[in-house]
PAZAPA-4460 file (N, C-alpha, C; in steps of 0.05 Angstrom, whole numbers, plus 32768, in hexadecimal, padded with zeros to 4 digits):
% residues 118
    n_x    n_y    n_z   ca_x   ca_y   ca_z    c_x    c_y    c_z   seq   type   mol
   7F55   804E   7F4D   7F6A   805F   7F57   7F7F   8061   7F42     1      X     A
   7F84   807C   7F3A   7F96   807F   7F2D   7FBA   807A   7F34     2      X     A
   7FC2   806D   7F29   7FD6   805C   7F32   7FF3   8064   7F14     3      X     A
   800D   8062   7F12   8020   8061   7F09   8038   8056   7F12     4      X     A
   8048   8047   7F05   8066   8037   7F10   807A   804F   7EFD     5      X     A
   8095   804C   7F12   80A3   805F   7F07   80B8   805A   7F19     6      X     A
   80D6   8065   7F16   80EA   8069   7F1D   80E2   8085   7F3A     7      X     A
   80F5   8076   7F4F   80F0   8096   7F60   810F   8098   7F68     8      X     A
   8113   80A8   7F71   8132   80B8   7F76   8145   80AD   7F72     9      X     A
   8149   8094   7F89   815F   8089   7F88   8157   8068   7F6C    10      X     A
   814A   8073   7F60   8152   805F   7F4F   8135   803B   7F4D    11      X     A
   8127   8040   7F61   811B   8027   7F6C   80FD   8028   7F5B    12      X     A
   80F1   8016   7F4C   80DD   801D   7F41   80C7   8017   7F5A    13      X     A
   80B3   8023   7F54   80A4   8027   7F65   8085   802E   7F61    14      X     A
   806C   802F   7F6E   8053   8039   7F63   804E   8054   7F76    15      X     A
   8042   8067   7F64   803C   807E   7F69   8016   8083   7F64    16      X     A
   800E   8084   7F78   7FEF   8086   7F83   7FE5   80AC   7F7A    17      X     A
   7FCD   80AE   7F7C   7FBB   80C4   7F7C   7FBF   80D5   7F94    18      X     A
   7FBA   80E9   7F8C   7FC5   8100   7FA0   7FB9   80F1   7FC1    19      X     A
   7FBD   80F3   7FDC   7FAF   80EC   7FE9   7FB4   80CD   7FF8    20      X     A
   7FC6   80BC   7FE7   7FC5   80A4   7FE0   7FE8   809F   7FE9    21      X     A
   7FEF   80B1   7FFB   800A   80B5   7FFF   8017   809F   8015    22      X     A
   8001   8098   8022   800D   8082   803D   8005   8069   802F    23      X     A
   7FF5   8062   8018   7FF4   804D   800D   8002   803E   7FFD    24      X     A
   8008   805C   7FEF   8025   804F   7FDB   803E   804E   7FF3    25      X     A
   8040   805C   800A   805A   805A   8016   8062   8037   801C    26      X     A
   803E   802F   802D   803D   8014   8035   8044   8001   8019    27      X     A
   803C   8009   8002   8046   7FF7   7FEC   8052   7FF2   7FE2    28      X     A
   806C   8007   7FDA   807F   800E   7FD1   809F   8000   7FE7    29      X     A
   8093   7FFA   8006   80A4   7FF3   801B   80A2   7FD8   8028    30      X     A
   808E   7FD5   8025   8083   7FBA   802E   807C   7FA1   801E    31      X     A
   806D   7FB0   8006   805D   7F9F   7FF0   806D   7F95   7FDE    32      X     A
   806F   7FAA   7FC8   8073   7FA3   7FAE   8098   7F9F   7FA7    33      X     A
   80A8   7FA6   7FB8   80C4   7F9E   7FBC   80CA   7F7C   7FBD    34      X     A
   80B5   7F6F   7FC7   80B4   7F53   7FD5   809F   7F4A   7FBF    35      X     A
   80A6   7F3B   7FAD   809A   7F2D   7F9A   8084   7F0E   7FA4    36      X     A
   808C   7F0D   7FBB   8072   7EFC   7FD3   8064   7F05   7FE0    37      X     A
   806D   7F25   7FEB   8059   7F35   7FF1   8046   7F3E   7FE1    38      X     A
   8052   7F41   7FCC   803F   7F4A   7FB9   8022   7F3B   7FAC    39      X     A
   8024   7F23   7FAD   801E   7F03   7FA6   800C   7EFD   7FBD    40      X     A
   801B   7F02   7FDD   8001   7F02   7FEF   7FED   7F19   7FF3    41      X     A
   7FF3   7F2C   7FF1   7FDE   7F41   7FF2   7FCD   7F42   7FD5    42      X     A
   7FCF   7F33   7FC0   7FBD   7F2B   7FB3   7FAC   7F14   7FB9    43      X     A
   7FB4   7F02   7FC5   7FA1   7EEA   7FD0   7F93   7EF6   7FE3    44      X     A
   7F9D   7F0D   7FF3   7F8C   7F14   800B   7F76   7F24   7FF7    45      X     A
   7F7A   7F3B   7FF1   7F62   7F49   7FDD   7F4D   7F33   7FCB    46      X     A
   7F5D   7F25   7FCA   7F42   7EFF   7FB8   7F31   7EFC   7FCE    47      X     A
   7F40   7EF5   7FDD   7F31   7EE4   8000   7F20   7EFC   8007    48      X     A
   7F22   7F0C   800B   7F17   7F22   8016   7F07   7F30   7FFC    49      X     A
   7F09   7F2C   7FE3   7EF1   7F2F   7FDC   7EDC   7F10   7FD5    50      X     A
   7EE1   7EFC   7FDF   7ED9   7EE9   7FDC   7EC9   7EE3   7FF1    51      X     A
   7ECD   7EF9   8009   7EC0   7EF4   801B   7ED0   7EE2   802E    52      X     A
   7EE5   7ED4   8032   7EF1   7EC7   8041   7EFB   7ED0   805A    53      X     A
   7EFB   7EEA   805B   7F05   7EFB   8073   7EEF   7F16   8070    54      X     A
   7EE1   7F20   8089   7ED7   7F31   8086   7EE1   7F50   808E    55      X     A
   7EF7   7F48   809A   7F08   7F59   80A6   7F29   7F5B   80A8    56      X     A
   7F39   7F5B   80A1   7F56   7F57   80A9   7F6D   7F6C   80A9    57      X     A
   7F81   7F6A   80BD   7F90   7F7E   80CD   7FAA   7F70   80C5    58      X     A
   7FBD   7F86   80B7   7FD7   7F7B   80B1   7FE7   7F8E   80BC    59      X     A
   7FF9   7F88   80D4   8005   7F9A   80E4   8026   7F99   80D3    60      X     A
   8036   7FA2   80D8   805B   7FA6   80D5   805C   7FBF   80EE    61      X     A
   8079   7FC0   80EB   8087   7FD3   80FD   8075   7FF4   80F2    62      X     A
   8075   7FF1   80DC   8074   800E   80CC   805C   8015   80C2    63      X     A
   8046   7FF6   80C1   8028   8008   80B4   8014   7FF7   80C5    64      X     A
   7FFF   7FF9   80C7   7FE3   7FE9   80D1   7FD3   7FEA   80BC    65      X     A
   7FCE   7FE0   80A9   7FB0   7FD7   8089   7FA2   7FC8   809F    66      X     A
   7F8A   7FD7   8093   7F6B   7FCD   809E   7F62   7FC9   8088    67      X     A
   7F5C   7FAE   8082   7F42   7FA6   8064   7F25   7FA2   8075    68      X     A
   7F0F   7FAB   8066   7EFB   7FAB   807C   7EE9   7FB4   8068    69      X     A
   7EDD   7FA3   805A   7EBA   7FAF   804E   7EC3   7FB8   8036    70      X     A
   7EDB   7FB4   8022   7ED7   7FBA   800D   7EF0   7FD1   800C    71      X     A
   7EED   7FDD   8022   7F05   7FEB   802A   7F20   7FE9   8030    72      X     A
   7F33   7FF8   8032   7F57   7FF5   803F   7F64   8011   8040    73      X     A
   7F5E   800F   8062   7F68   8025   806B   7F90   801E   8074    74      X     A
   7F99   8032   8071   7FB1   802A   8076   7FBE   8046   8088    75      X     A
   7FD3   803B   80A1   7FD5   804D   80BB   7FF7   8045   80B6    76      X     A
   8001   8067   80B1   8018   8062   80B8   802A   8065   80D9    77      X     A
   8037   8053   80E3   8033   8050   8101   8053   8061   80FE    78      X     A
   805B   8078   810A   806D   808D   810E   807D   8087   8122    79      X     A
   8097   808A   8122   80A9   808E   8133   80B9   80A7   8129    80      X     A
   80CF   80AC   8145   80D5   80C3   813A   80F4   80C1   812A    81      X     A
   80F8   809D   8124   8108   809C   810D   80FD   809C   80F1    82      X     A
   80E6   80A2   80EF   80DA   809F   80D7   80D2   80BA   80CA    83      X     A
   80E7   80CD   80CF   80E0   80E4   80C7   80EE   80E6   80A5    84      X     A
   80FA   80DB   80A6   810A   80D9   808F   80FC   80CD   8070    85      X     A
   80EC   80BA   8085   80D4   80A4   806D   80C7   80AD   8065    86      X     A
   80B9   80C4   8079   80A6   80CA   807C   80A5   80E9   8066    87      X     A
   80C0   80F6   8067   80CC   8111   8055   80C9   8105   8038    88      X     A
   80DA   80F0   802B   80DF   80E1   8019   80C7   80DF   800C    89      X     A
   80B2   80D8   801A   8094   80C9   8008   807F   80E4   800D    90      X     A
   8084   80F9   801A   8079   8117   8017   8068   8117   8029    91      X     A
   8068   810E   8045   805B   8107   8054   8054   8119   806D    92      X     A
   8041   8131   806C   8045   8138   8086   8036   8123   809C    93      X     A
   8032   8135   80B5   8032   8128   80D1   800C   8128   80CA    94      X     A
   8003   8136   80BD   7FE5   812F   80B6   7FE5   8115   80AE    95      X     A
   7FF0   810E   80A1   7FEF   80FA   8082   7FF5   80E1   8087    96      X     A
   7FE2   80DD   80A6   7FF7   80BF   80AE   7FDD   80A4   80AA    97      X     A
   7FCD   80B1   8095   7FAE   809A   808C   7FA5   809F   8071    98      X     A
   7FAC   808A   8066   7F98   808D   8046   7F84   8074   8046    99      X     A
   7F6D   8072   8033   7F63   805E   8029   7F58   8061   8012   100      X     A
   7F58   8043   8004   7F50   8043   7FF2   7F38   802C   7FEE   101      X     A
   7F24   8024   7FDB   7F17   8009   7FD7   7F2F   7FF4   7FCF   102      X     A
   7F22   7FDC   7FD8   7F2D   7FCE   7FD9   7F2C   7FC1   7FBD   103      X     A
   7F1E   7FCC   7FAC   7F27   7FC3   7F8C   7F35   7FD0   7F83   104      X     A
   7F3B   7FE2   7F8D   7F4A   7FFB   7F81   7F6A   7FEE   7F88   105      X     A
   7F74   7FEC   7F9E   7F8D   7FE1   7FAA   7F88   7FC6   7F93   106      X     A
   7F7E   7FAF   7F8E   7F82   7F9F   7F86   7F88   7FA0   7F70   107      X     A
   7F79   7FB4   7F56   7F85   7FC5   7F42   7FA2   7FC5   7F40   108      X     A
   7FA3   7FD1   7F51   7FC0   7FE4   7F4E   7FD4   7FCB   7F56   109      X     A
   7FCE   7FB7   7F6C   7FD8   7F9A   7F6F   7FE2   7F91   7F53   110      X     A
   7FC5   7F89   7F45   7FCA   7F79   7F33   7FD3   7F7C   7F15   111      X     A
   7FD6   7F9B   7F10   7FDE   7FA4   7F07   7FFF   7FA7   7F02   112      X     A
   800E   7FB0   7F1E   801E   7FAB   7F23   8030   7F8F   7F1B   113      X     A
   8022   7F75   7F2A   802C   7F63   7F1E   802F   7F59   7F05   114      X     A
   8023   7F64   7EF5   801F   7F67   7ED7   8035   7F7A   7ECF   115      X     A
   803E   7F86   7ED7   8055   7F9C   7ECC   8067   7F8D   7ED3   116      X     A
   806F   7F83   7EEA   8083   7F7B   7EF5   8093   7F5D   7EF0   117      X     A
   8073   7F50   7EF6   8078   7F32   7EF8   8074   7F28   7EDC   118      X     A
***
C-alpha cells in the first residue's frame, strides 16, 4: 500500500494512504500514530497475529471498529451525527464509512512510520 507522511492543514504530521484507504488513515492518523504506545502496540498486535497467536481480533474505540482476521484489516468508521466535521476534514462521504487493507500492508506503513518518527 502506497503510503506517504506529511504535514496536513493545521500543521500535524500525519500519514496519507492510497486512494480508497480514507477510513484507514482517518483511524491512524487519530487513534494510532499520535500516541507513540499506540503505535508500539499495534505493532506487537500485527507480530502476534502474524505469528499466529490470535486468529482473529476486534479493536473497538468510540470512533472506529478494526477487524484483523486472515491476513486481513478491515476498518468501520462508527458515525455520529457529531462527526460530520471529521468526517468533511479527512474527505469522507456517508459511502466511505469501510476500507481494508492486508495485514502486511498496514504493518508496512506501521513500521515504517516508526522509522520516520521514532
Amino acid at each position: 500500500m502506497d503510503h506517504e507522511f506529511c504535514y496536513d492543514e493545521t500543521g500535524e504530521l500525519v500519514v496519507r494512504l492510497d486512494m480508497g484507504q480514507e477510513v484507514t488513515a482517518l483511524w491512524l492518523n487519530t487513534d494510532i500514530i499520535p500516541k507513540r504506545d499506540m503505535t508500539f502496540a499495534l505493532l506487537d498486535l500485527l507480530n502476534d497475529l502474524e505469528a499466529g497467536v490470535f486468529n482473529e481480533k476486534i479493536l473497538a474505540t468510540p470512533t472506529f471498529e478494526v477487524l484483523f482476521s486472515e491476513g486481513e484489516v478491515n476498518v468501520t468508521r462508527l458515525t455520529a451525527d457529531s462527526d460530520d466535521d471529521l468526517d468533511e476534514e479527512a474527505g469522507l462521504s456517508t459511502m466511505e464509512l469501510t476500507s481494508g487493507c492486508g495485514l502486511e500492508d498496514l504493518k508496512a506503513v506501521v513500521e515504517s512510520w516508526i522509522q520516520f518518527r521514532y
